[in-house]
C-alpha positions, 0 to 999 in steps of 0.5 A, a space after each residue: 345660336 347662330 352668330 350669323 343671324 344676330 352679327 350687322 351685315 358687312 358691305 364691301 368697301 367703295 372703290 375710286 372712281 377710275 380717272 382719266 388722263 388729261 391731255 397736256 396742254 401744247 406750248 408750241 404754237 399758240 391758237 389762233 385767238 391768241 394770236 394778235 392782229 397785226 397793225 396795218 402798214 402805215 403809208 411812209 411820208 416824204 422823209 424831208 423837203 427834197 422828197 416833196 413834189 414840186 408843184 408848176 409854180 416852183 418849176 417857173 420860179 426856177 425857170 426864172 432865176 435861170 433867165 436872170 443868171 442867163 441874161 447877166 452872163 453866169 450861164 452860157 447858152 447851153 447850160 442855160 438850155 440844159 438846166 432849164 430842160 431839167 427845171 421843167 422835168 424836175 419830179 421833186 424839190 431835191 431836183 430843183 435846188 441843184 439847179 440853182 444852188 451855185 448861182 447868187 443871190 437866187 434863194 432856193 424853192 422853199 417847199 411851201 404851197 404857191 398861190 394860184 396863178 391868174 391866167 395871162 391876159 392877151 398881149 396889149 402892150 407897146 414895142 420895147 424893141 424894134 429893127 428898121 432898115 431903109 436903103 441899108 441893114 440892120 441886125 438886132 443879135 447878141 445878149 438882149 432882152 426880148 420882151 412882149 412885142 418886136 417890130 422888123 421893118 425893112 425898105 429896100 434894105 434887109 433886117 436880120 434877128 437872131 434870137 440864140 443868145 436872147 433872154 425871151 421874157 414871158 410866155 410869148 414873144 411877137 414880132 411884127 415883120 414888114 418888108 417893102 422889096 427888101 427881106 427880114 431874117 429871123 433865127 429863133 432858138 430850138 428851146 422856143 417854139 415857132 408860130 405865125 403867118 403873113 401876107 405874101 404879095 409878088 413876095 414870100 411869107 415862110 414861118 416854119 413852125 416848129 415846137 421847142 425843144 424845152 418844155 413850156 419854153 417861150 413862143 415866138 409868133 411872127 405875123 405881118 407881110 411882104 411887098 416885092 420882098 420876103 420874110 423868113 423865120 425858123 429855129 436856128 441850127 447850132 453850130 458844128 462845133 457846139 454839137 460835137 462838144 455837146 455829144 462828147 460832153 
């Protein structure tokens, strides 16, 4: 008997199934969706007051108090000119306080908004100041105020104004200048500006006018005429001295 026959088939036994290696995951850069948005860059703010830009109030309110120290003899004239053209240029309120902080009693801009300002109305008002020369002279010169409205008369005689050392308060100042075979002189500071124009009969109306040197500086507008007589009016130069200690500082 053949054992074959009577014997279970044997099958060969099963094999793994061959695995593939796997590739290692890279740490040395990270993918793109790992990667996190970066913020957008915030705008920087003013890192204090002095940062703040001054507005044209704070500019006047610092134009003013140089007036003030002006007119009460804490400034010279050329200081006075020199801190006002700064006032007018100033960008920031940090320009502004050294402008004022050694003078007393000025309190310093405070960075807070100003109201808006009416806008001036036409000059109507009284003379507060005049010069009057019948058969003679008169001066009107020195430190003074100035405000609103002048009036020069001059009767065969002469007037002379020199407004260089004047604290011109406003935004205009008018002078009203008749003369009658006589002459009215009027010197008018470089920081202000030169307006006007008058009746000139067997005489000379000459207004030169010219624009100051300091930046919303007051005007000074002369208007009237002249009789068999002339009146003048043009900035005034500064002395030889004065120049040369201002170029050598």
């Amino acid at each position: 008997m053949d054992n074959s026959s009577s014997s279970p088939s044997q099958q060969p036994p099963e094999q793994e199934p061959e695995r593939l290696p796997q590739a290692k995951p890279s740490f040395d850069k990270p993918s793109p969706a790992a990667r996190p948005y970066a913020d957008p860059v915030a705008p920087s703010a003013p890192s204090g007051p002095d940062d703040l830009r001054a507005s044209d109030a704070d500019r006047e309110r610092v134009a003013e108090a140089l007036r003030d120290a002006y007119a009460e003899g804490r400034l010279n004239a050329d200081e006075h000119a020199e801190r006002l053209e700064a006032a007018y240029a100033a960008k920031t309120m940090g320009e502004l306080v050294p402008l004022t902080k050694d003078l007393p009693a000025v309190g310093t801009p405070m960075p807070t908004p100003a109201p808006a300002q009416p806008q001036p109305e036409p000059f109507v008002g009284t003379t507060t100041d005049h010069a009057i020369a019948v058969f003679g002279g008169a001066q009107r010169k020195g430190r003074f105020r100035a405000r609103g409205l002048m009036k020069a008369i001059a009767v065969f005689g002469g007037v002379e104004i020199d407004l260089s050392d004047a604290v011109i308060e406003g935004p205009e100042l008018v002078i009203n200048a008749w003369t009658v075979f006589g002459g009215i002189d009027i010197a008018v500071p470089a920081t202000a500006s030169v307006r006007g124009g008058g009746v000139a009969i067997f005489g000379g109306f000459d207004v030169q006018e010219e624009e100051g040197q300091t930046p919303g500086g007051p005007v000074v507008t002369i208007r009237g005429g002249a009789v068999f007589g002339g009146v003048s009016a043009r900035h005034k130069k500064p002395k030889l001295v004065d120049r040369l200690k201002k170029q050598l500082g």
